[in-house]
Every structure is written in C-alpha cells, then in structure tokens.
N, C-alpha and C positions, 0 to 999 in steps of 0.2 A: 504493500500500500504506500503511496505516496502522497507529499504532504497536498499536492492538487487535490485530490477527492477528499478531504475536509474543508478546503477554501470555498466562500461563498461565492456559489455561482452568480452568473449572469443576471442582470438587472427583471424581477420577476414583472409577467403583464398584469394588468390590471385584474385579470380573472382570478389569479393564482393569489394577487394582494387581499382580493374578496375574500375567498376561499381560506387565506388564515385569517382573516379577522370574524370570520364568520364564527370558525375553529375556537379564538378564542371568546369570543362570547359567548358559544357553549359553555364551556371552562367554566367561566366565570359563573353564569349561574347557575350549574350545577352546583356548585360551593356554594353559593351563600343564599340563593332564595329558598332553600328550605330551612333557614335560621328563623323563617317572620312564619313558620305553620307550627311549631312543635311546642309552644309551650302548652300551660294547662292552666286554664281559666279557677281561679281557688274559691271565686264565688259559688259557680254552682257544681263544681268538685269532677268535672273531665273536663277531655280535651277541649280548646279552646283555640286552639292554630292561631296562636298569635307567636310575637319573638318574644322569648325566656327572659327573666330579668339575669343580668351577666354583675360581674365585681362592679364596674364602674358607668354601668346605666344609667344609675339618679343621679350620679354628678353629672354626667352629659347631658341629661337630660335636660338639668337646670343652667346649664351653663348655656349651652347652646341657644335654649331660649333668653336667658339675659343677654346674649351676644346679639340676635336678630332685634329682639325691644330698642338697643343702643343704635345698631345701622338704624332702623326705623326715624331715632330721631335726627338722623346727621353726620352721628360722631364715625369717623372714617374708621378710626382705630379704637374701638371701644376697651376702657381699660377696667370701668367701676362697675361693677354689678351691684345693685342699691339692696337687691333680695337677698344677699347672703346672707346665714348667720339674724335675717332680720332686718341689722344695722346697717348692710354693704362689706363690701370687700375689693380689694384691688386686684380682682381673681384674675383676667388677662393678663394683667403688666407681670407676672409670675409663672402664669397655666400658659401655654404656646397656644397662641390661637389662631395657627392658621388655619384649623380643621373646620373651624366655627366660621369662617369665612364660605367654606366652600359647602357647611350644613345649610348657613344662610342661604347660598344661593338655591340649593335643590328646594328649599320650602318657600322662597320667593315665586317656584314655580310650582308648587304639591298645594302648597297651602295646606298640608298636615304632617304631623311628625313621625309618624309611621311610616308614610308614606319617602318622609325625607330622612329615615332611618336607609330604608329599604336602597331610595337613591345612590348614599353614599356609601354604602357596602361597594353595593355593586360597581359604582364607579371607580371606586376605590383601589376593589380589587381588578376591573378590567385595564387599569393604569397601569399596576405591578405587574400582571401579564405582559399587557404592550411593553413594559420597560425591560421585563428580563428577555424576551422573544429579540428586540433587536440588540441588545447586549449581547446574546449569545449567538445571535448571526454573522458579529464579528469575525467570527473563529469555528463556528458550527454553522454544520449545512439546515436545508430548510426543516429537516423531518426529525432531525438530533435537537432542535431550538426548538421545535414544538413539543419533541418531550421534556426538555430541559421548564419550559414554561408550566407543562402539566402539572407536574413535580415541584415545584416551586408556589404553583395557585393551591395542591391540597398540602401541600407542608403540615403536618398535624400543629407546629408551633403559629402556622402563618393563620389556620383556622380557632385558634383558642383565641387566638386574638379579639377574632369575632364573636365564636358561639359560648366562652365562657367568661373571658376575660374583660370584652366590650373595652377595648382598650383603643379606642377610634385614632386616637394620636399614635401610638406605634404602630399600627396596621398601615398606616401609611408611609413608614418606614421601606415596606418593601418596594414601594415607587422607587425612592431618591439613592438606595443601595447599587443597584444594578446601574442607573445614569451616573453617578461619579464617577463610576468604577468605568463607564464605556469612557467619559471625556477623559478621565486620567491614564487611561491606558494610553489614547491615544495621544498626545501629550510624551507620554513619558519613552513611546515609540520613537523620536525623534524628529518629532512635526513642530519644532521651536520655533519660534517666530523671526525671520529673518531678516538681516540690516535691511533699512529703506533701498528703492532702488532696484528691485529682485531685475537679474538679469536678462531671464526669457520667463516666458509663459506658464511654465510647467514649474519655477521656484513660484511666482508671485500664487501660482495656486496653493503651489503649499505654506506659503505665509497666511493665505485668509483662513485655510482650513487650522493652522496652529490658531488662529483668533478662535475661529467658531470655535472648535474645544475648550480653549478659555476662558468662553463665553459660558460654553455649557455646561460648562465644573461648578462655573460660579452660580450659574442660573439652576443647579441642583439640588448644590449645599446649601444655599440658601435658604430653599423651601424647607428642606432636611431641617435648618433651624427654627423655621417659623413652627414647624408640626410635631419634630420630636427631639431635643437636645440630648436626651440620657444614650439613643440609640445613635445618634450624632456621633458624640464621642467616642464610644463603643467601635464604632463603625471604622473613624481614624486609628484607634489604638488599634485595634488587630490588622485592617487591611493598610494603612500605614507603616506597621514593621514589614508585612510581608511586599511590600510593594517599595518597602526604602533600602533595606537591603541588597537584592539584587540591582536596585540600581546606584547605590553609592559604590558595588563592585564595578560595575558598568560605567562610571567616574559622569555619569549623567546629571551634574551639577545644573548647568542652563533649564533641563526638563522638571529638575525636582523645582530649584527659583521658580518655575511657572506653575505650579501647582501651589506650590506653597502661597503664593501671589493669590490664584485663583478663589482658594481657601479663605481670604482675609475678604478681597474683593466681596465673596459670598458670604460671611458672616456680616460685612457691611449693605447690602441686602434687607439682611434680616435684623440691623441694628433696632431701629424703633423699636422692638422686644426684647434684643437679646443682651444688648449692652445694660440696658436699664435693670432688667433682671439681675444679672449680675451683681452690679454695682449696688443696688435695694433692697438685695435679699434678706436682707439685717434687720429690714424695717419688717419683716413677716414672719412666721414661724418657719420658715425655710428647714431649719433642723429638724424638725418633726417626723417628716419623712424618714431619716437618715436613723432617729431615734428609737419610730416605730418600727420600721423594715432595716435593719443593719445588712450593709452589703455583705459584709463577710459573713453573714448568718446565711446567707441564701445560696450555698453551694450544693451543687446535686447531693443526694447520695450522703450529704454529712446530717449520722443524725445525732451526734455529738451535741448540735447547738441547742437550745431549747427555747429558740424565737419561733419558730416554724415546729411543727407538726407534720414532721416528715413520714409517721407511720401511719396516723388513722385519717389524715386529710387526704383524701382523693385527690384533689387537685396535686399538690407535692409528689403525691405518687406518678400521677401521669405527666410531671414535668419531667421526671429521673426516668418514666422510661423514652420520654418523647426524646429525651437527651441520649440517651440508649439508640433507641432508633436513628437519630441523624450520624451518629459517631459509624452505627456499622454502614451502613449508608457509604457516608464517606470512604470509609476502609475498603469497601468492596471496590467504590467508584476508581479510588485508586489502584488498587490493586489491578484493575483491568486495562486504565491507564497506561502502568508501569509494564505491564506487558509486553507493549509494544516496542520496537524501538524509539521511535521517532519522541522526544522530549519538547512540547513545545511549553514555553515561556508562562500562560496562559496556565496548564495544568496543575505548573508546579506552584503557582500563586492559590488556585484552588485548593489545594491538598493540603499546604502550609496554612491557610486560612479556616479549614474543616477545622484539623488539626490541633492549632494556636487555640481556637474560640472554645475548643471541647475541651480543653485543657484546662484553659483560666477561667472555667463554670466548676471547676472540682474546688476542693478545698487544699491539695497539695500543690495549689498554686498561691497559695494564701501567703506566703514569705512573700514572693516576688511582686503579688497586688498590692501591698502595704507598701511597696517603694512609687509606685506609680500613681502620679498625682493625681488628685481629683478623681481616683480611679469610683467612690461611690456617687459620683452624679449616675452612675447606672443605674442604682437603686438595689437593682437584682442582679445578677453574675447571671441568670440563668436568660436573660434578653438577649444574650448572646446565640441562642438560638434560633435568631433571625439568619447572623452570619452563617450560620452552621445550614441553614434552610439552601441560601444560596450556590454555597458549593457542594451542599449535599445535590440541586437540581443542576448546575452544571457537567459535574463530573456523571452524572444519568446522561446528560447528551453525549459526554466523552465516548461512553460506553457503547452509546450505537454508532457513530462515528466509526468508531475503530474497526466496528465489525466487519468481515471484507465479505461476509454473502450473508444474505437473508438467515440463513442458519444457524449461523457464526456463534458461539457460546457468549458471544462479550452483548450481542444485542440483545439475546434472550435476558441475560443479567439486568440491562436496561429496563425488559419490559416487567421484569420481574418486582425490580423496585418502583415504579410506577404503583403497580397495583397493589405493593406491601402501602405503599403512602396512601394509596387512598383507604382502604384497611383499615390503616391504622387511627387515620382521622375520624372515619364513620364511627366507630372503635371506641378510642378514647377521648374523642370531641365532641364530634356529633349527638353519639347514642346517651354519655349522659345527661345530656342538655333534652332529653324527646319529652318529657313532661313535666319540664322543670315549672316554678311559677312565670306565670306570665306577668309582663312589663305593666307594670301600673306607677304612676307619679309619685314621688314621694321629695315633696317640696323643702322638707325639714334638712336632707342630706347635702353636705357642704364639704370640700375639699380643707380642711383645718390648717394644711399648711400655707394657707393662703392670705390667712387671716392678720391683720395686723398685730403685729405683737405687741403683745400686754392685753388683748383684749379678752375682756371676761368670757367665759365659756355660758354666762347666763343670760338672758334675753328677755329682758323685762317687758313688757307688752306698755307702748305709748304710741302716739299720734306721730305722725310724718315728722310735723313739727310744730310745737305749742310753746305756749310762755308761762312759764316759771312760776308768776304768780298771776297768773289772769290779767293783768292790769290795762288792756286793750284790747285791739281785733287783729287778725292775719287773713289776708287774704292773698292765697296761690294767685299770680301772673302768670307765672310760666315755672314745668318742673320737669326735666328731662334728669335720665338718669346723673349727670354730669354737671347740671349747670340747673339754679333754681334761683328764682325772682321770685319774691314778696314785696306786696306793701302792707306795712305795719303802721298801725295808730295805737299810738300811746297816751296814756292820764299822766303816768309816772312811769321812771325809770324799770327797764323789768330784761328779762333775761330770755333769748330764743334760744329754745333745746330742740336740736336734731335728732333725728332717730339716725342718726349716720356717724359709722367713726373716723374720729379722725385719724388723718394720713396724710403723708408729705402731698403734696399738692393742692389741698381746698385751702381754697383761700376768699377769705369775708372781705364785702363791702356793704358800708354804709352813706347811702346819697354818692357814689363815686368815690368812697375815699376811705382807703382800707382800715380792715378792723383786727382787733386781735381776736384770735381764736384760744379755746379753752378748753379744756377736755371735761367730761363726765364721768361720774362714778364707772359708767360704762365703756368709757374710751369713744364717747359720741360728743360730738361737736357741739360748744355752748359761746350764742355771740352775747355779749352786751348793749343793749341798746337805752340810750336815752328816750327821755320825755317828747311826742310829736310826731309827727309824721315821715315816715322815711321810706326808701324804696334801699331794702336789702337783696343784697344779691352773693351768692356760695356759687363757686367754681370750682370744678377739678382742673388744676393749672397744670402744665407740665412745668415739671423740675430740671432745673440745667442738663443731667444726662438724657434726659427723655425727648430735648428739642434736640440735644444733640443726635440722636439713634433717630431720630423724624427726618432730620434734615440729610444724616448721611444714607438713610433708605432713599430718599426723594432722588438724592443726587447721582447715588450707586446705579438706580433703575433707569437714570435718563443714558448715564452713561453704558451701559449694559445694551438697554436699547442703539442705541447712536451707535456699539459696533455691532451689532445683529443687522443690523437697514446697510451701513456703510459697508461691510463687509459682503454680507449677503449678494449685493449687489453687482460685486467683482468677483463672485467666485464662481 
C-alpha cells in the first residue's frame, strides 16, 4: 500500500457532497432525538416521552432564559441575571456564555424551550460531525472520515454529555477540538507566512493560505473560549505537548510563533468574557467549585479518595469504564496502525494524545498534575475524555485506511469498534436515562459559584425595590435587567433598598450626579436619598477590565474579518 490510496482524492461533485451530508444528519439524529422521548412523566407515574432531567438542566435552564430576557432588552452582552439566588448575580461575566447566544437564537425562532432544547443538540452535534469529517479528510479518505465521524458522534463520553450530564457548554467542545487541530496542523506543516512580495503565483498562494489558517486557529479558539474554558485548557495541555515536541525536534520555530500568535489573537476574540473573568474571579465564589469537586479527587478508578462515590454511584462507575473503553479503543487503533509500515506524522500525534489524556485521568499521574499550572480549571481529570473520544474516532479511520481489501482484518477491527461504540452508548448512556424523571423547571437552582462573594446563602422575601421607612412614593420609569430609572418623592430623608446585590459595577445616581452605594444585611444595594423629588437611576457599568475585553473583542473581530475578505479575495 502506498501512501496515494490514503490521500484525499479528487475534489468531490456536488452529488457525493449531498450524499455525506445527508450521511451525517442521519448520524446526528440518531444520537440525540431520542434524548427528548425517554423520560417519564412523575405526575401520572409512566412514560411520558419527554427529555430526562440531566446534572445541569435547571441551571441551563435558568440561565439561558435570563440570557434571552437581557438580549430582549438591548444589552449585546448580557452579564447580570437579576433572578438568581433572588437578588441577581453576575452569572455570564463568570459562566461562558456563548452557548446562551446560540440557545437565544434557536428560541428566537421555536418560541419554546423544548423545542430550543431539541435545536441545539442537534445543531450542536451536527457541527462536531461536520468538524471532525473535514479534519479527518485531511489525511483520511472519504469512507475512513465517515467512520472516523461515526465514532466520534456516538463516543459514549460525547453522549453523557447530553443524555446524562446536560453539560451544553462542553458538548460543544467537540466543535472547536477537531478545527484547531485542522488550522494548527496546517500551520505547523510549513505554510508560514511569507516576506511581502511573494515571487510567482504559487508562493503568494501559499502566503494567503498561511493567513487563512491563522485566521482559523484564531477564529476556533476563540469560540472554544466563549463556550468552554476548562476543556480549552485541557485541550492545549495535552495536544500542545504532543504537537510541541515533535516540532521543536523539527526546529519549527516560525510555525510554532504563528500558532502561538494565533492562540492570543483568539483569546482576544473572546476577551469581553475571558479576560474579565479572570481578573474578577475574586469578587465571586470562584473556589467553590474547586472546593466542592477537587480535581485531584476525580481520577478514574481511584477509590482511595472519599469526595466521589466511586463504588455505588453509577455514574463514577460508567465514567471508569467509558474510560476503559476509549483507552482499549485506542490500543487497538494503534496497534493496527503500527502494523503497517508507513508512519505518518498525523498517527503518531493521535496515539500520543489517546495515550497522554488516558494517563493524566489516573491518579499515578497525580505527582506530575500538581506541577502543572492551573492544571484544576478542568475541574475533573476525567473531561479529558473528550480528547481520548477524538483519537479514539481517528485512529477507527486509521484502521480502515490501512486495510488493503475489503477483507482485510484491520477494516473488520474498524467496523468492529464502530459498533462496540455504539453499544456501548445505548448501554451505559442511553439505556439508563429511558425513564429517568422528566425535565420540569425548577426556578430555585443556581450555579453558587457564581454568586458574589460574601453573599448570604438566605433570601429574604422583599419588593424589587422599596424604602426603608415608607416616607414617600416610587415609581418604576424604566427597569431592564441592567439598568433601572425611578422617580422618587420624598416628605423626609429615607433610604432605597434593592432587592439586588451589590457588585463591582452598579453604580447610583441621583438627578445626574453620583451617589454612594451601601450594602445590606444581605449584600443588596442600599442608596440614600434626600428630602424631594429626584429621578434615581442604578446601572450595571463596566469596570476598566470589562471595557477593556469589549473593546479588544470589537477590534480583534474587525481585524479577523479584514483578513478573511482581504485574503479570501487573493486566494
């Protein structure tokens, strides 16, 4: 066999483009539209064919809808949700909300949430297909990148996502994994961007194609940070060693500067979120996370620790074998791999990245996590099972690839693991989810680490907003979750208490001209107001990091744009 018959052929017609996208929207919903028929209605005690309530349901639930209430009135980037907790919360400027972006728009167009449940699965997931199917057409033929996609859409980890875990911001994880990985490869192929000037035809091509890559590393990771940071990271640390290595051997200095470049480019992107977060984490319970879920407590298989309920929680159990599962996945992927002669560049990134990711989910990697920074913004060790998802469905294409006749033992292996994945999903995803309780609202559940810190965990029951001692009227002008106008008439001096707490950003006026603010027993915002008539006004302002992350989003995306149009153009 030669390396021809894995190179992608010929530019496919329009029939055959049909034909797999047709393929993958099968795919796609056979995976997920049977999530919204299985639960069971608890009212009247059977089935009910609705979707299961999943771990983090009611938070999305509620979140998504204080995200659509904010677009409704204006606010571009909504940051305050006034419903949390009661009192509000600064739940975006901390929770990633670009998911909430793209909830909005399917219920812009459903007008119900079920319905815009249903949307964004499925969109979700037919994303991550289209993403890994031309990923793996780089280097795999048409019928190896169709199984590679298969394989990758029923991943048991990529379905708990949805059927158990409802974990809507990492599920979209597996979009932005397979497009980094296609711009960075190519990038680090030796498509650099060359001095002005190119001297014939065929460099200046390859100078816009070095842009476009640049372009689309940035325009990746970016999203990657608006929708999930923990798997962000994750994502860098594993496929970053394996992918820095071989090329600091390779002395590919110029290729690694442009990714590295790209990388920054694409977190400035995504600043308006990601920089502020950062830097404001201090002002929220941010630790809490870390407190309640310890990363180091969350390794397969360790039941040493006693944060987790690694023997009688089902879930725990079907993470240690899903992790099971992907590990022999791998081994075998390689293994048939390694068979062959022919080593290309592409397999042995796969196999070190299976490898790497199934290693540092154990606990005897636990010396060497403790040295690597920030290593718990994962949360959990075992989301590394995303990475493990992707080279477990590459290394399946590998597989049929290599086979040299329909026969061949290495294809059969392929199709072998196809159908153990799907198995396995139906198995231990699917099937314990088939009458689990159905999704019903539960207004009261809130994300804690989101909450400003110090704020009481009690919730006293008052009015929007009232006064102190009675001592005149209020009456609402205008009250958007962000921004609220009163005019107030006073006999005597008296005091406006908010049902809202306070948080860097609101900031009081009185007639034009600022007020101090005060806090409450309950960490809710208390203004002063004199004797007479006044028109008060509370705003959620941004704070010097927040104009700053607005402004370099604004500017990153003009320029991003400006080389997609200017580039595109000449290529």
């Amino acid at each position: 066999m030669t390396s021809s018959s894995v190179i992608r052929p010929k530019q496919s017609n329009w029939k055959s483009k049909l034909a797999i996208a047709l393929v993958l929207v099968a795919l796609t919903s056979v995976a997920v539209l049977p999530f919204f028929v299985i639960g069971e209605d608890q009212k009247i005690g059977c089935c009910g064919g609705a979707m299961p309530v999943t771990h983090d349901s009611w938070m999305h639930y509620n979140q998504m809808n204080a995200f659509w209430r904010s677009l409704v009135w204006g606010i571009v980037y909504p940051r305050w949700d006034e419903h949390t907790h009661g009192y509000g919360a600064p739940t975006t400027s901390f929770y990633p909300p670009g998911v909430y972006y793209l909830t909005s728009a399917v219920y812009f167009v459903t007008r119900d949430w079920l319905s815009t449940w249903v949307g964004f699965y499925w969109l979700t997931m037919l994303a991550s297909a289209a993403a890994i199917w031309i990923y793996a057409r780089q280097s795999l033929s048409r019928g190896a990148s169709l199984l590679a996609a298969a394989v990758y859409v029923f991943a048991p980890y990529h379905l708990l996502n949805q059927y158990q875990r409802g974990a809507i911001s990492e599920f979209t994880s597996f979009i932005w994994i397979p497009l980094c990985l296609l711009f960075a490869e190519r990038l680090l192929a030796g498509r650099e961007v060359h001095r002005r000037g190119a001297e014939n035809a065929e460099e200046a091509q390859r100078n816009n194609s070095s842009w476009m890559s640049f372009a689309g590393l940035a325009a990746s990771f970016g999203p990657f940070l608006w929708t999930h940071p923990p798997t962000a990271y994750q994502f860098l640390l594993v496929f970053g060693v394996c992918l820095l290595i071989p090329a600091i051997k390779a002395r590919k200095w110029r290729e690694l500067g442009l990714i590295a470049v790209a990388l920054v480019f694409g977190s400035l992107l995504a600043a308006a979120y990601f920089y502020p977060a950062i830097f404001e984490q201090g002002l929220v319970n941010s630790d809490d996370v870390e407190r309640v879920w310890p990363y180091h407590a969350s390794y397969v298989f360790d039941y040493a620790q006693t944060v987790y309920d690694r023997i009688n929680n089902p879930f725990f159990v079907r993470l240690d074998r899903i992790w099971a599962f992907n590990l022999t996945a791998v081994v075998v992927g390689s293994t048939v791999a390694l068979s062959f002669k022919e080593r290309r560049t592409r397999v042995w990134l796969w196999i070190a990245v299976g490898l790497l990711a199934s290693f540092l989910m154990t606990k005897f990697s636990a010396p060497f996590g403790r040295w690597i920074p920030k290593i718990e913004i994962g949360v959990y060790s075992w989301r590394m099972l995303t990475l493990t998802s992707l080279a477990m469905a590459m290394l399946t294409g590998v597989s049929w690839d290599f086979g040299l006749r329909s026969l061949d033992w290495r294809r059969w292996v392929s199709v072998i693991v196809l159908i153990s994945t799907m198995a396995m999903s139906g198995y231990y995803v699917a099937w314990p989810m088939w009458r689990a309780q159905s999704f019903e609202p539960n207004y009261e559940h809130y994300n804690y680490a989101t909450l400003p810190r110090g704020a009481s965990r009690d919730n006293p029951p008052m009015e929007s907003v009232q006064l102190a001692a009675g001592k005149g009227s209020i009456i609402q002008e205008w009250w958007t979750p962000e921004f609220r106008q009163l005019r107030v008439s006073l006999n005597e001096a008296d005091q406006l208490q908010f049902r809202t707490r306070n948080f860097a950003g609101w900031t009081a006026t009185i007639d034009g001209q600022l007020a101090p603010i005060r806090e409450g027993a309950v960490k809710n915002i208390l203004v002063d107001v004199p004797a007479g008539e006044h028109r008060i006004i509370l705003e959620y302002r941004s704070t010097p990091i927040r104009r700053f992350g607005n402004w370099a989003t604004i500017l990153s995306m003009a320029l991003l744009l400006s080389i997609i149009i200017f580039k595109g153009r000449n290529s």
